[in-house]
C-alpha positions, 0 to 999 in steps of 0.5 A: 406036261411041261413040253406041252406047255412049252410047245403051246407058248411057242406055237402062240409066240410064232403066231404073235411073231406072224402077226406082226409080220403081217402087220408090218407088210400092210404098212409097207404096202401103204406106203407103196401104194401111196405113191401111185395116186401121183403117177395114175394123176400122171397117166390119166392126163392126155399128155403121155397119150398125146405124146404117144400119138405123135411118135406112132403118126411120125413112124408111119408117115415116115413108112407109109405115108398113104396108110397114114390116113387109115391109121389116123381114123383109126386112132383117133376112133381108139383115142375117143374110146379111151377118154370115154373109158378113162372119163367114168 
């Protein structure tokens, strides 16, 4: 009887011990993810979007200047999506 006894307190004690644990995991996870309001601020500006268009025209310009054209319409068209996507 008394190992039962013992093995029902350490059966709770590892349930207090994991309880904890959890509990300090969510904390951490908090603060994790608190930094990321700031970088989706970041990624929701058109800045690094604009900075992206820029580098893919003057990498196409420089291979196909004729194709640039095409490249255009279709990236504007993709670039209006997405600021209707990232707008609701």
């Amino acid at each position: 009887m008394k190992e039962l006894d013992q093995a029902k307190r350490l059966v709770v004690l590892q349930a207090d011990l994991h309880r904890h644990l959890l509990q300090l995991e969510a904390v951490a996870l908090r603060e994790r993810l608190a930094g990321l309001g700031a970088a989706r601020a970041t990624l929701k500006s058109p800045r690094p979007l604009l900075v992206a268009a820029g580098v893919v025209a003057g990498l196409l310009a420089l291979r196909k200047g004729r194709a640039l054209a095409r490249w255009m319409r279709t990236a504007f068209t993709a670039w209006r999506w997405l600021r209707r996507f990232t707008a609701e």
